[in-house]
C-alpha positions in Angstrom: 246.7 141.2 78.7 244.3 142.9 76.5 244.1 146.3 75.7 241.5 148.9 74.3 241.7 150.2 70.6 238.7 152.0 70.4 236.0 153.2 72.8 232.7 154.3 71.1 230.3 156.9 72.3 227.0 156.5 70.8 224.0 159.0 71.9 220.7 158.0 71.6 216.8 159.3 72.1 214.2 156.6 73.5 210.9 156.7 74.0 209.7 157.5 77.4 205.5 157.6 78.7 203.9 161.0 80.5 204.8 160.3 83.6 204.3 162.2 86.1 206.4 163.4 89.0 207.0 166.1 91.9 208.5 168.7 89.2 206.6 167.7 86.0 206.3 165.5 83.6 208.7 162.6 80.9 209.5 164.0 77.5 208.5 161.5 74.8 212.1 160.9 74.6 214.8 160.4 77.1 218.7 160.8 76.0 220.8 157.6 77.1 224.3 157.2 76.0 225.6 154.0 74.8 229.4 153.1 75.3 231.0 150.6 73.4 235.0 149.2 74.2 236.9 147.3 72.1 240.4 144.9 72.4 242.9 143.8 70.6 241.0 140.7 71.3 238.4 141.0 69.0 235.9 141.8 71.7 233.7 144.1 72.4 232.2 145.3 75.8 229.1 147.6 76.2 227.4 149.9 78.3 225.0 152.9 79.5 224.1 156.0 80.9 222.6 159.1 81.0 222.5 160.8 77.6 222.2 164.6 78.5 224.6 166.8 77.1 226.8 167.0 80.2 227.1 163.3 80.6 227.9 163.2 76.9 230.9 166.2 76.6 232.4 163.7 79.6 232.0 160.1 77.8 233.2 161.8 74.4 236.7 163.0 76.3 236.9 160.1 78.3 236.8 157.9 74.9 239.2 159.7 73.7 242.1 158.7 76.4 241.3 155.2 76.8 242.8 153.6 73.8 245.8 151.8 74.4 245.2 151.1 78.3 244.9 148.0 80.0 241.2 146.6 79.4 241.3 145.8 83.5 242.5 148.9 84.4 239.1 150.1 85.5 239.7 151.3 88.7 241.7 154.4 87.4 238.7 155.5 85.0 237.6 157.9 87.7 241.3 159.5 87.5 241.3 159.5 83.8 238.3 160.9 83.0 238.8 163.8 85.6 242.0 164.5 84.0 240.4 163.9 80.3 238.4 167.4 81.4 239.6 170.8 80.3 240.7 172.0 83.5 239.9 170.8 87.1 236.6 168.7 87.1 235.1 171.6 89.1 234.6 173.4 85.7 232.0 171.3 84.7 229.0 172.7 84.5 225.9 171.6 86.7 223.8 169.2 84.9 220.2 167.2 85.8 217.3 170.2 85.4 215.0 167.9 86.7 216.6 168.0 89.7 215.5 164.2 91.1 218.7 162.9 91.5 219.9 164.6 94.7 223.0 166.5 94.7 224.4 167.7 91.9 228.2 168.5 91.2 230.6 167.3 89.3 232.1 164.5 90.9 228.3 162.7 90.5 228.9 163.7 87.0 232.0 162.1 86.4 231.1 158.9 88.7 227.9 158.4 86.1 230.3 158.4 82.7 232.8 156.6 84.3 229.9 153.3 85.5 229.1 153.0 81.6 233.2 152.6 80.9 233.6 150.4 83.8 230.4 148.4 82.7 231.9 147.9 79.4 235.7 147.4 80.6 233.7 144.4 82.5 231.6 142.7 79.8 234.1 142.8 77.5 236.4 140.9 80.5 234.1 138.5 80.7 234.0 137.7 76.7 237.4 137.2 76.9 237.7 134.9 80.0 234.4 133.4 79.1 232.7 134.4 82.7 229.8 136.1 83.6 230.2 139.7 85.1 229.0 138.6 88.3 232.2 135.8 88.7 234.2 138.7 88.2 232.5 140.3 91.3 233.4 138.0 93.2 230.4 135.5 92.5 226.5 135.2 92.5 224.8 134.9 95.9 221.2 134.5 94.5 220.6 133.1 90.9 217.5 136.0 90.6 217.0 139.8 91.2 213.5 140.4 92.8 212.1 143.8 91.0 209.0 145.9 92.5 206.7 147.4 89.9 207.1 151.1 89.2 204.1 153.0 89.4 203.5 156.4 88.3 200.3 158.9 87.6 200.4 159.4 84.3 198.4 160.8 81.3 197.2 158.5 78.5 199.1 160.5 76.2 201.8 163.0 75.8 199.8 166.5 74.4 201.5 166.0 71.1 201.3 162.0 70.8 204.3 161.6 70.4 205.6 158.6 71.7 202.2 156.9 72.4 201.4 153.1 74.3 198.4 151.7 75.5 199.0 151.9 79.4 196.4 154.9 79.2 195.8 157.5 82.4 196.4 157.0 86.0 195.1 159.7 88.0 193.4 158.5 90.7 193.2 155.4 93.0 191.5 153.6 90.7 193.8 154.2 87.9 196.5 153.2 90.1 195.3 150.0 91.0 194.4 149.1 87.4 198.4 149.7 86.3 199.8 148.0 89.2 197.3 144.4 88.0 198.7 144.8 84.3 202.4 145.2 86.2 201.0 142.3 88.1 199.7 139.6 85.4 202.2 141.0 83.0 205.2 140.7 85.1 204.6 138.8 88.6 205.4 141.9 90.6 205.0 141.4 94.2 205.8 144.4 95.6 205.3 148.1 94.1 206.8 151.7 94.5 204.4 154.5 93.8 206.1 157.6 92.2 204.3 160.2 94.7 204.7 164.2 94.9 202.4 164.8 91.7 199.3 165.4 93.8 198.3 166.8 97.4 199.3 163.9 100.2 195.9 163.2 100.7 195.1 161.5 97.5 198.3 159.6 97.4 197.4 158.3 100.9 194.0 157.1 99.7 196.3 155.8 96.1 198.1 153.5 98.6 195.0 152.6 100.8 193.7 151.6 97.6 196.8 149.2 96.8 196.8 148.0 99.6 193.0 146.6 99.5 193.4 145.5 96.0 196.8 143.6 97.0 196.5 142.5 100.5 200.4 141.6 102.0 202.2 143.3 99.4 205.0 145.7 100.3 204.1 149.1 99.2 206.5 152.0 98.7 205.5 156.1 98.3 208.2 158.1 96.7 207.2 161.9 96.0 211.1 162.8 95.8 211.3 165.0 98.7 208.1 166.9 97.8 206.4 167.0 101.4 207.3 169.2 104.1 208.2 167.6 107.8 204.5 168.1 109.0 203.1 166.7 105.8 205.4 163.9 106.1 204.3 162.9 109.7 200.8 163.0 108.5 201.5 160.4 105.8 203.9 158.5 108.1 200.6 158.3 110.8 197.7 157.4 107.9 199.5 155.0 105.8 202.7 154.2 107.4 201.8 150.9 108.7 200.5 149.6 105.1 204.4 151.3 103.7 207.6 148.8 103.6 209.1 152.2 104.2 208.8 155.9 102.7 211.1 157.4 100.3 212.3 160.8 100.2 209.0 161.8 101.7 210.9 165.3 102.5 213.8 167.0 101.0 217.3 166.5 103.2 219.1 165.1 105.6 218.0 166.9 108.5 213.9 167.0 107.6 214.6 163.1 107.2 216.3 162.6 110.7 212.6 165.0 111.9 210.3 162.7 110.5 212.2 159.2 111.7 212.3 160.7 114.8 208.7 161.6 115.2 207.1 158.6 113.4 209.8 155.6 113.5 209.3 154.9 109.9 211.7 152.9 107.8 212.8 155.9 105.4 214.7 154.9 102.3 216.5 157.9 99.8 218.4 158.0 96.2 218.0 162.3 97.0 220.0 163.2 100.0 222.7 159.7 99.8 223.7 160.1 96.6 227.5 160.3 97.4 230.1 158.3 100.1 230.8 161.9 101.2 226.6 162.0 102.1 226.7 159.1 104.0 228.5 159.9 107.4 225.8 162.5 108.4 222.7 160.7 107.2 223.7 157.9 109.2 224.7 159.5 112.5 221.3 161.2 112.4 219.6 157.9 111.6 218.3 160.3 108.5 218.0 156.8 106.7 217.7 153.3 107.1 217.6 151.8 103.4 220.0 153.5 100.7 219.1 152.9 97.5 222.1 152.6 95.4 222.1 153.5 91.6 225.4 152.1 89.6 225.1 155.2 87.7 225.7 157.9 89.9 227.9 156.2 92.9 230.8 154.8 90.2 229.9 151.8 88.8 229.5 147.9 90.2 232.5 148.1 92.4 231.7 151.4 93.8 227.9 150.1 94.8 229.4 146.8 96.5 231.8 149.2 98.7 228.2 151.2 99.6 226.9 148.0 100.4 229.8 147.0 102.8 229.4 150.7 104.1 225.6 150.1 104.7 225.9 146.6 105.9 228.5 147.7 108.4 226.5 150.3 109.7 223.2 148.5 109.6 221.4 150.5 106.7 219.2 148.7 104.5 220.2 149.0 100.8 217.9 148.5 97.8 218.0 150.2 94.2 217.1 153.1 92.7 215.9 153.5 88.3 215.6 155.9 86.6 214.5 155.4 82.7 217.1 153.0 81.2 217.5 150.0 79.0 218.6 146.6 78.6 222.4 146.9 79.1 221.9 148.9 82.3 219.6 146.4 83.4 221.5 143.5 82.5 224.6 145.2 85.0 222.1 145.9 87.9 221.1 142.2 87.9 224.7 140.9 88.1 225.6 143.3 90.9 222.5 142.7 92.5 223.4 139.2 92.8 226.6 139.8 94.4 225.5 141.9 97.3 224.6 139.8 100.2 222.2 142.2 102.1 219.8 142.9 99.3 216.9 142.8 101.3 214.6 145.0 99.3 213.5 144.3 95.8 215.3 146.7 93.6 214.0 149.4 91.0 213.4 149.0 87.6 211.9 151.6 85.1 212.4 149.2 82.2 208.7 147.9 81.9 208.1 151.4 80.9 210.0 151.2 77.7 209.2 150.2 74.7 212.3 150.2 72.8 215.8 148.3 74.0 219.4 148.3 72.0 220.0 144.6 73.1 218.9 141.4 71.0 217.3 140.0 73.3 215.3 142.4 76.0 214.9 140.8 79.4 211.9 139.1 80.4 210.5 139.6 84.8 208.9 136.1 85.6 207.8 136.5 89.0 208.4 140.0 89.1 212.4 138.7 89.3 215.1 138.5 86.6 217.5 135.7 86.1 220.9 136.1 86.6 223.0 135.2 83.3 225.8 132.5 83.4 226.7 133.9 80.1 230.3 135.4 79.5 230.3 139.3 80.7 226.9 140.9 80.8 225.1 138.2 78.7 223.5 140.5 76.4 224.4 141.5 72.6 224.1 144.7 71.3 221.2 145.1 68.5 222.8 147.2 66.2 220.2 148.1 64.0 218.3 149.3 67.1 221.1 151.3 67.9 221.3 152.9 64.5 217.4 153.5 64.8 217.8 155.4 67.8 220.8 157.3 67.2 219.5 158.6 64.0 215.9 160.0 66.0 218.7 161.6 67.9 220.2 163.0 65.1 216.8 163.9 64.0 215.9 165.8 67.4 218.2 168.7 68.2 215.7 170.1 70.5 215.5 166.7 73.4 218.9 167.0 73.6 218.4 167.1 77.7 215.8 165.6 79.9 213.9 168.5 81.4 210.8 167.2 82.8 209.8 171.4 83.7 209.6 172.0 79.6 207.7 169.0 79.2 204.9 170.3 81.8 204.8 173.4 80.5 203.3 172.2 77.1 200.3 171.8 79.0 200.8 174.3 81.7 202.4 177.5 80.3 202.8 179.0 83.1 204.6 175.9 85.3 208.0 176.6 86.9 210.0 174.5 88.5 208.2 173.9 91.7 210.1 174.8 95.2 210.2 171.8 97.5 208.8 170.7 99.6 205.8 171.6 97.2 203.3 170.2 100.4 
């Protein structure tokens, strides 16, 4: 049996576009932790998660305990790192300014460190038995993961160029439709999610009016993160809902969600008020959602999002899932356990096309708008050290993006910005 001898936290800045959302704006640079685990073996597993400081303080302690365990023992992680904490877990502080993730406490907390260790524990399980993650899943049931182009309003630049790429400005319909043909001939999308909220619901309506003209039969997706009241939800759900493979989040909550299903029928899909198994049994009695999108991150790790999947397939709830700015590693594991889940009816989220930089050697390629799923032993990627280094030392470098706060960012243009109250419409 092999066992760790060292488990390696790495923090790292990447580069991250102006996009825009319902409570402001990307930094230039996004924190991402990188985890590495190590046998007895010789081998070395890897993966990734959220860098802010929170998420970091967890990883470090976590590192700490795990040498000299069992390499398989994932499935007490959650256990260890709890216990790793000074104190109960419930001291740890609450984390995620940006507030986009849905609830925040410390169990989500925990759950997200513990994904990156289990991710690793995984790949480096599959070096040494020579299969791919997915086998150890239980086996592919699709050999690619369809991926729906991300859209997002956006400036052409962020006000101190840092950062900069040549997607330019999206702030209108127009400037919508031209990044969703470059996600289009660049990638093969098929399908694409617009990242709604950032302006009144009356120019996102004509945004997706627009998409749908310029791409006739393609599902379309409006996410503005719980930014619309109930009434301003209906009003969407009545102009555009019929053009919408469903509407996420369009208002904050379980009960506004059950409202606006109830009044309109539309499919509603959320990664903000499921975000936990505690969430689920209200949300589904109250028929508050019909497609969960699951994030490896936040709900535990590969084997936690297959148990959400059994949950949602046995209730009859969609599932799909959700991205927020990650790299290669990340994307590598939400391709194996996309390929694993049977029900995966919607194509899942990626933000990766938005980066520019990866830690692996060799970044994935979307033909099709899909990704292959690797037959390679464990993830199928290799860690690009150099890269790392590069990255850690900008983090080094930048004491002051030591958290994603997407409020500070905004208020480099807007001095006077808060925090907006939802639902903002």
């Amino acid at each position: 049996m092999s066992r760790i001898i060292r488990a390696t936290v790495t923090p790292i800045l990447i580069s991250d576009p102006p996009l825009l959302n319902v409570l402001g704006v990307h930094q230039p640079y996004t924190p991402r932790t990188i985890i590495e685990i190590e046998t007895d073996d010789g081998v070395t597993g890897i993966g990734e998660t959220y860098g802010d400081t929170d998420y970091l303080d967890v990883a470090r302690k976590l590192a700490e305990v795990l040498p000299g365990r069992d390499l398989t023992a994932v499935n007490g992680l959650y256990t260890l790192a709890s216990a790793a904490l000074t104190g109960s877990a419930d001291n740890v502080k609450e984390f995620d300014p940006a507030g986009l993730r849905g609830t925040r406490n410390n169990e989500k907390l925990i759950r997200s460190v513990v994904s990156a260790f289990e991710v690793a524990s995984l790949d480096a399980l599959g070096k040494t038995t020579g299969l791919p993650v997915h086998c150890l899943l239980g086996g592919k049931v699709r050999d690619r993961v369809d991926y729906s182009g991300y859209l997002f309003y956006r400036w052409a630049e962020h006000p101190d160029g840092e950062a900069p790429d040549d997607w330019g400005a999206a702030l209108d319909p127009d400037g919508v439709v031209r990044q969703a043909q470059r996600f289009a001939d660049d990638y093969g999308f098929t399908s694409f999610k617009l990242k709604g909220g950032v302006f009144e619901p009356e120019q996102e309506i004509a945004a997706i009016k627009a998409l749908a003209k310029a791409f006739p039969g393609y599902p379309l997706r409006l996410d503005p993160n719980g930014g619309w009241s109930v009434e301003a939800s209906v009003r969407v759900a009545e102009e555009v809902g019929d053009l919408l493979e469903y509407m996420e989040d369009p208002t904050a909550g379980v009960d506004g969600m059950a409202e606006v299903r109830k009044r309109t029928g539309a499919v509603l899909a959320t990664n903000m008020c499921v975000t936990t198994f505690a969430e689920v049994p209200e949300a589904f009695a109250k028929d508050a959602v019909q497609v969960v999108l699951s994030d490896h991150h936040y709900w535990g790790g590969l084997q936690a999002t297959r148990e959400l999947a059994a949950l949602c397939r046995t209730y009859g709830v969609g599932l799909s899932m959700h991205s927020n700015t990650h790299l290669g590693i990340s994307l590598a594991a939400m391709t194996h356990v996309a390929s694993v889940i049977p029900q995966l009816s919607y194509a899942c989220d990626s933000h990766r096309p938005w980066q520019t930089e990866d830690v692996i050697t060799e970044p994935h390629r979307f033909t099709g708008g899909a990704i292959e799923v690797s037959d390679a032993p464990g993830l199928g990627v290799e860690l690009d050290r150099d890269a790392l280094a590069a990255l850690h030392e900008r983090w080094l470098a930048r004491p002051d993006m030591r958290d994603r706060d997407d409020v500070a960012a905004m208020r480099k243009v807007h001095p006077d910005w808060i925090q907006p109250a939802l639902p903002r419409w």
